[in-house]
PADODREN-823954 format. One record per residue (C-alpha): residue number from 1; x, y, z; residue in three letters. Coordinates in steps of 0.001 Angstrom, whole numbers, plus 524288, in hexadecimal, padded with zeros to 5 digits. Layout:
BEGIN
[NUM,[X,Y,Z],'ALA']
...
END
This chain:
BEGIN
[1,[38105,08A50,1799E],'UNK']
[2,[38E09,08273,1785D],'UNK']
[3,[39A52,08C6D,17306],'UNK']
[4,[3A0AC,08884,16968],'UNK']
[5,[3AD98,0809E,16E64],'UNK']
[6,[3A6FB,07C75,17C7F],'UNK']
[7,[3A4CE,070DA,17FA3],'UNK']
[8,[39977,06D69,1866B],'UNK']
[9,[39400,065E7,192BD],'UNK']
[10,[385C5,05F2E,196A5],'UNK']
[11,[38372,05B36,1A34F],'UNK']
[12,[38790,04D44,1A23C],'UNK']
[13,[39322,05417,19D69],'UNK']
[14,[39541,05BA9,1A870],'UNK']
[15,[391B0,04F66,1B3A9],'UNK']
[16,[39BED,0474D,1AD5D],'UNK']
[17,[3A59D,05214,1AE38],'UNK']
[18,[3A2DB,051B3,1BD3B],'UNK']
[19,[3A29B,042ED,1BD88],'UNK']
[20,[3940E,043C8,1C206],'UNK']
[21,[387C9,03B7D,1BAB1],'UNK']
[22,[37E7B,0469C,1B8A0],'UNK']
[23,[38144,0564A,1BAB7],'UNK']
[24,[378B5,059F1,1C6B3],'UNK']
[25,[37139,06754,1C512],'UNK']
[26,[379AC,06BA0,1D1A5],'UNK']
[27,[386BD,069A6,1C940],'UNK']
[28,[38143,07027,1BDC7],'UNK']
[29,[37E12,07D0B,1C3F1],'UNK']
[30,[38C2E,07EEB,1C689],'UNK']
[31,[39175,07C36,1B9E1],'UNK']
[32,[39367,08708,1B111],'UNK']
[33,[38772,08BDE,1A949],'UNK']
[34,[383B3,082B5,19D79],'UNK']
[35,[38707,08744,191A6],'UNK']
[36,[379E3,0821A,18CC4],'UNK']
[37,[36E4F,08AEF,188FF],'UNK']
[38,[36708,0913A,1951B],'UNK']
[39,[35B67,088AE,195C7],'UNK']
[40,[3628B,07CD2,18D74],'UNK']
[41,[35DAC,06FCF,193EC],'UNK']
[42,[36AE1,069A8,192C7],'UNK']
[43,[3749F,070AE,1995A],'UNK']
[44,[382F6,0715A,19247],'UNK']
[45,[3903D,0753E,197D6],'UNK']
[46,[39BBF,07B3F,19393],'UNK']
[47,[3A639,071AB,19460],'UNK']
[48,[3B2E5,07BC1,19942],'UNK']
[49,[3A940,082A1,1A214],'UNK']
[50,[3A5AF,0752E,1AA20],'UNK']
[51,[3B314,07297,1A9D5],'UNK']
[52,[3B777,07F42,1AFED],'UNK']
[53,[3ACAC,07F0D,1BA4C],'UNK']
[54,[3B096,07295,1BDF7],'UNK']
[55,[3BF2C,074B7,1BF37],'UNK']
[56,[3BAF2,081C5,1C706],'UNK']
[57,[3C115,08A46,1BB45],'UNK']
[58,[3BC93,0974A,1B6B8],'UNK']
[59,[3B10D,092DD,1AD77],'UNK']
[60,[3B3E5,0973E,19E25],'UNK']
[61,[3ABC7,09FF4,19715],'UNK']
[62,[3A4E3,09B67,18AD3],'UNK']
[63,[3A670,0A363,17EAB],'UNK']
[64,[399BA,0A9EE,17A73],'UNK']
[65,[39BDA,0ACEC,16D99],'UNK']
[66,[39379,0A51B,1636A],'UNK']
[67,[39A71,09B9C,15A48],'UNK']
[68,[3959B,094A7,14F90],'UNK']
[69,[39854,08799,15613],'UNK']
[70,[38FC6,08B4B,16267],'UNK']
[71,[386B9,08085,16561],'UNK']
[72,[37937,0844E,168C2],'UNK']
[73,[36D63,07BD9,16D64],'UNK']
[74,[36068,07BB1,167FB],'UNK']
[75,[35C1A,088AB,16C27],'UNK']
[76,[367AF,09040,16AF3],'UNK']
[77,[3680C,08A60,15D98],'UNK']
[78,[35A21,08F6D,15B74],'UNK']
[79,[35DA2,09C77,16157],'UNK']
[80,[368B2,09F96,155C7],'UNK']
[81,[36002,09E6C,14AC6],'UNK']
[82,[35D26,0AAFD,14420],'UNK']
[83,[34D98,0AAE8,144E3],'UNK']
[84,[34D8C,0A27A,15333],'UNK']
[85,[340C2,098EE,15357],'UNK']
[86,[33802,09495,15EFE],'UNK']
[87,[3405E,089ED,16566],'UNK']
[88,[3353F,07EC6,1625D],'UNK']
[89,[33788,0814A,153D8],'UNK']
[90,[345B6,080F6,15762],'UNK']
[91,[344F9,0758E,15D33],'UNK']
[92,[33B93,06E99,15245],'UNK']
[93,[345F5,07300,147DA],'UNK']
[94,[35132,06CE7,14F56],'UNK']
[95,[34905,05FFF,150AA],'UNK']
[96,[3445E,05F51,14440],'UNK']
[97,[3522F,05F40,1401D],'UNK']
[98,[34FD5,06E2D,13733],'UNK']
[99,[35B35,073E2,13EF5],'UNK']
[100,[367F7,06FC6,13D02],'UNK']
[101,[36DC5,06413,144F6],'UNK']
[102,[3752A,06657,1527E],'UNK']
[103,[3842F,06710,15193],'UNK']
[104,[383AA,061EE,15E81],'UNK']
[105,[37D96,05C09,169BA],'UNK']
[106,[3826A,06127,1779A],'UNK']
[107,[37E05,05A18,182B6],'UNK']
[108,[37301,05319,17B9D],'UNK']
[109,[36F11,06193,17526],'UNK']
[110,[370F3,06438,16755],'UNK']
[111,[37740,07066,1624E],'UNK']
[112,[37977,07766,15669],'UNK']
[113,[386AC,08090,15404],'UNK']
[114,[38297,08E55,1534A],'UNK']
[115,[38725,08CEA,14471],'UNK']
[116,[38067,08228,141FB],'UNK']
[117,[3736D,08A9C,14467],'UNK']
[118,[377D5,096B9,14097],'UNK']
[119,[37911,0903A,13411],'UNK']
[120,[36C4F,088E2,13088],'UNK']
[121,[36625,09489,136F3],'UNK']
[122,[36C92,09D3B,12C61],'UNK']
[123,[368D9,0938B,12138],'UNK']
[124,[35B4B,093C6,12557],'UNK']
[125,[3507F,09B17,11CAD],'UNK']
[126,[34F55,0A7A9,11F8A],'UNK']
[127,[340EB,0AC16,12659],'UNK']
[128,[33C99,0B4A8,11956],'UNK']
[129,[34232,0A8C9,1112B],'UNK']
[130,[33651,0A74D,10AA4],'UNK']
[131,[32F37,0A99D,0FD15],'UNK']
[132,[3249B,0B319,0F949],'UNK']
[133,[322ED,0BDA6,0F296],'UNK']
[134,[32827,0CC76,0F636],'UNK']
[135,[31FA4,0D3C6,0FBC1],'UNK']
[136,[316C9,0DD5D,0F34A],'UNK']
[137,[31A3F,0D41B,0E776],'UNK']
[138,[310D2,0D43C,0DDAC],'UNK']
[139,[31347,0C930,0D38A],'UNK']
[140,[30A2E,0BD41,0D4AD],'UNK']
[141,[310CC,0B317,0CC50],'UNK']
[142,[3172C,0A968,0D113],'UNK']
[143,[32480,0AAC5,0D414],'UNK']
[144,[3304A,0A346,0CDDC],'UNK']
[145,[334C5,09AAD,0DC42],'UNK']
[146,[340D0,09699,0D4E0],'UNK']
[147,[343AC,0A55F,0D233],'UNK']
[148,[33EBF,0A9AF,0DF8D],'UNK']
[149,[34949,0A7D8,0E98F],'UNK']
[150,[33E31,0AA8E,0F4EA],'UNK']
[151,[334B0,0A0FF,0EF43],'UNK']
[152,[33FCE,097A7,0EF18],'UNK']
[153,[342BC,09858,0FCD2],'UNK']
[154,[335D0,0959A,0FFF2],'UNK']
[155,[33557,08B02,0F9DF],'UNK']
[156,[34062,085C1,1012E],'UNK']
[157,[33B1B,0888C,10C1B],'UNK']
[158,[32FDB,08092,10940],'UNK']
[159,[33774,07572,104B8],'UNK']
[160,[340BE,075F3,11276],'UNK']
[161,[33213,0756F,1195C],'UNK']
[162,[32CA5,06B47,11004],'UNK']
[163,[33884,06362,11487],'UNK']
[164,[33601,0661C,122D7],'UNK']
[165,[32929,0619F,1219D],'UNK']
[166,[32E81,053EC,11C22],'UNK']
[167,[336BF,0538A,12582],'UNK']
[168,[32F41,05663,13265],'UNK']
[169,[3227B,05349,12C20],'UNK']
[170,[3142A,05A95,132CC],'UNK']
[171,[31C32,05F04,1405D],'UNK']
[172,[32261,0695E,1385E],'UNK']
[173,[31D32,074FA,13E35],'UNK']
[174,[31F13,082D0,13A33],'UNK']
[175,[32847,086ED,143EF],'UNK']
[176,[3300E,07BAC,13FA1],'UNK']
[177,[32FF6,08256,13281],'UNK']
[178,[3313D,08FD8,13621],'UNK']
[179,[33D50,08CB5,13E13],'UNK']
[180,[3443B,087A5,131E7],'UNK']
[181,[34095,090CA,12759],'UNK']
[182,[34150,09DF6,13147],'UNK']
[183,[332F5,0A151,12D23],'UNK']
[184,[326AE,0A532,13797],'UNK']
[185,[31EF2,0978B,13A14],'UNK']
[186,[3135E,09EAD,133C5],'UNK']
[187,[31C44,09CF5,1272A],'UNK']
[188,[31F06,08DDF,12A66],'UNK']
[189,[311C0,08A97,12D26],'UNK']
[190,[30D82,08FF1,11F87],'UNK']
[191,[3187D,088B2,118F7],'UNK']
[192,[31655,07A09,12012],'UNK']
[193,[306F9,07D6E,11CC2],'UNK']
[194,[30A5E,07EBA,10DB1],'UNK']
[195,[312D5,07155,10E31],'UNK']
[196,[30C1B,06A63,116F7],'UNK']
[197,[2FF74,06E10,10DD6],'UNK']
[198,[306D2,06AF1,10005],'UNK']
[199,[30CCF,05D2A,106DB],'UNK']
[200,[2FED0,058DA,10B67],'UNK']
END
């Protein structure tokens, strides 16, 4: 995760700093830690803390408290959203271009602001967002969709789906589709059945 404010450093970055082609493992390990993700394949520096290290000054703390402007990579991105998804269906939504865009790319890795996902995440449907009748209900005619605010929503949610379809064509899978709409892929699978059925 980058703070808000830093600025940060790859390793070409850091082997120009020290006049040097490529950073050698050897020089790495005595940097301080990367401010990357634990596991991240491209490793990212704070600027102020390489700087410190190498003028042999006390190295500065980075604030920990979350701000809006935060940038997060792919999985810490995934990791904020309220109902957090398998990181393949993640992943698919990012590339299919169903999450929103990166506000930035660090180091040749894109990141989102931890507004900008906080955001579409809370303007996402909500899991129980669809139609159907109460339970116990007895009536059996049909319902009014235009009067039914439930029914409605469903109906958008079949129409955001329909268009996902168009858009990725038959690779849409229902973890694709689950991801998006916050519903079980058991839910998704019956839903790209019922279009894929009324398109063929």
């Amino acid at each position: 995760m980058i703070r808000a404010g830093r600025t940060p450093m790859g390793s070409a970055d850091v082997a120009k700093r020290l006049d040097r082609k490529k950073l050698l493992p050897a020089v790495a390990k005595t940097l301080p830690p990367p401010i990357s993700r634990a596991g991240a394949q491209t490793r990212i520096w704070d600027f102020e803390q390489v700087e410190a290290h190498l003028a042999g000054r006390e190295i500065p703390e980075i604030p920990q408290t979350d701000s809006p402007d935060d940038l997060l990579d792919r999985e810490e991105a995934r990791l904020q959203l309220r109902n957090v998804i398998k990181p393949s269906a993640w992943a698919a939504y990012v590339a299919h271009d169903f999450a929103p865009s990166p506000d930035q790319n660090v180091c040749g890795v894109p990141h989102w602001k931890r507004s900008t996902i906080l955001e579409w995440d809370a303007n996402r449907p909500g899991e129980r967002a669809g139609g159907g009748r109460p339970k116990g209900s007895k009536d059996t005619k049909p319902r009014d969709r235009a009067a039914d605010p439930r029914l409605a929503r469903a109906d958008a949610r079949k129409e955001r789906v329909r268009q996902m379809l168009l858009k990725t064509g038959p690779k849409l899978t229902a973890a694709e589709v689950a991801a998006a709409e916050s519903i079980t892929e058991r839910q998704a699978s019956r839903l790209l059945s019922e279009l894929r059925s009324t398109a063929a």
